[in-house]
N, C-alpha and C positions, 0 to 999 in steps of 0.2 A: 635257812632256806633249803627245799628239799629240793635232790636233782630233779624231782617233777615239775617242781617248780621252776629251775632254773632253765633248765629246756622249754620249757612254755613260752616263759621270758623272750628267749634266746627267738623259738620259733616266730612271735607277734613280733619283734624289730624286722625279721628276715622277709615275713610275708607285707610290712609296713613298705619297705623300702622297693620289692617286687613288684607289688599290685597298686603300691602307690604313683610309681611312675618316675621316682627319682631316678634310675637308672635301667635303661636294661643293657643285657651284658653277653655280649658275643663269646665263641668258643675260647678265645685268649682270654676271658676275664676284663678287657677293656669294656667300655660304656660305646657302646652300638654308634654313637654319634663320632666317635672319632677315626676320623682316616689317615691324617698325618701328624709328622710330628717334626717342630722345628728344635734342631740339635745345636743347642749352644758350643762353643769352643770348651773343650774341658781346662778349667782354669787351675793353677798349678799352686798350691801353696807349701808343697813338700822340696822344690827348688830341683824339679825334674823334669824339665820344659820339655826336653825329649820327650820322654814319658806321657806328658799331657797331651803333646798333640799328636802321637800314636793312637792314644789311648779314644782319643775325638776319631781318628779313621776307623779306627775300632767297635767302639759303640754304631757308627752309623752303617756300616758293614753289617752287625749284628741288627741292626732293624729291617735291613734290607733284604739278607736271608728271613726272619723269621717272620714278614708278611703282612705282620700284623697291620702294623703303620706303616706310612710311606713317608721317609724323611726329605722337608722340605728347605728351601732357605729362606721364602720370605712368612706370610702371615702363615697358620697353620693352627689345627684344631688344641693342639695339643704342643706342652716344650719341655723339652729336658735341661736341667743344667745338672752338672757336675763338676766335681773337685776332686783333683788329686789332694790330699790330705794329709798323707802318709806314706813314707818311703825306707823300708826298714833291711838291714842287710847284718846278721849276727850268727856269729855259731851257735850250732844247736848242739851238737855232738860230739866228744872229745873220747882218743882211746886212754890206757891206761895209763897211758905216760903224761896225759893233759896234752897233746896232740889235738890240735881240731880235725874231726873228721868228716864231719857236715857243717853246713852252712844253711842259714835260712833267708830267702827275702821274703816280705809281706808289700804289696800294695794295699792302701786303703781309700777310697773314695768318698766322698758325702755328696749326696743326690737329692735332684726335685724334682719330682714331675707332678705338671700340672695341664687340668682343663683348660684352658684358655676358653672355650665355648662356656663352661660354666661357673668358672672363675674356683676352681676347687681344687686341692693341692691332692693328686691320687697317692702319692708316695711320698716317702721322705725318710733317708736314712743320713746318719753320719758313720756309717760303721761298715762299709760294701769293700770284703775283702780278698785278695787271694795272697796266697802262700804257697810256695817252692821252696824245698827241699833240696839240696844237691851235695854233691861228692867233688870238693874242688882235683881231683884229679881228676874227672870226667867229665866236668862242667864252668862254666864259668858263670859268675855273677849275670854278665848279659843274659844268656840260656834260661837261667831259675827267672830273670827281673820279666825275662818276654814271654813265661807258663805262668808267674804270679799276674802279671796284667791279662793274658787272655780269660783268666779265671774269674777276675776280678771284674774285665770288662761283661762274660755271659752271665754274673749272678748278676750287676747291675741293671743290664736289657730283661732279664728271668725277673726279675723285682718290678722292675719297671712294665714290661706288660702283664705279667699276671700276681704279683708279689701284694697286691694291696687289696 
């Protein structure tokens, strides 16, 4: 198949989906029809309960700055779930004497967001991550685990409004 072709392709799905009516799509990339979003508790399967229900004030915080949705508690256009999945804390960096010099943590998430209006799952990853770096003289595990979750939490809400 030539690129002519495949752009052609690409073009008749994109104008299918436009003029067809399935969607249309405001400046966030959300579908026009949705205004809120009911935010599940983020559930913990990496055994960091802390973490999870940070990470739940966190995400609803992040929807609440970026305007798109308005998160609710009961019915709602739209609903997120999420999981903590992964909770990782390893050296990264040793000097010459096998000295650790760095440290890393990773949060990992796995996410759903879904229409609820039209019953259509808009996202879905198992892979929503952040990672911190630090210098255990200058830092502590908490420091790096609380810049690995805010990273972790703005890719998930960036994913979730306009990622799919």
């Amino acid at each position: 198949m030539s690129t002519l072709q495949g752009m052609r392709g690409f073009l008749a799905v994109l104008a299918f989906f436009l003029l067809g009516g399935c969607y249309s799509f405001t400046g966030s990339g959300l579908p026009s029809h949705l205004r809120t979003v009911k935010i599940e508790q983020v559930q913990d399967k990496a055994r960091q309960t802390e973490l999870a229900d940070v990470a739940t004030s966190k995400v609803v915080a992040g929807f609440r700055s970026r305007g798109s949705l308005k998160p609710v508690d009961g019915a709602a256009d739209s609903r997120l779930e999420a999981t903590l999945v992964d909770y990782t804390h390893k050296a990264s960096q040793w000097d010459g004497t096998g000295t650790v010099t760095r440290f890393s943590v990773t949060i990992t998430f796995s996410a759903r967001f879904t229409d609820e209006k039209e019953s259509a799952i808009l996202f879905e990853s198992n892979s929503i991550a952040g990672t911190q770096d630090y210098d255990p003289n200058k830092e502590t595990e908490q420091d790096a685990a609380k810049k690995a979750l805010d990273e972790a939490v703005k890719r998930l809400v960036d994913n979730t409004i306009s990622g799919w």
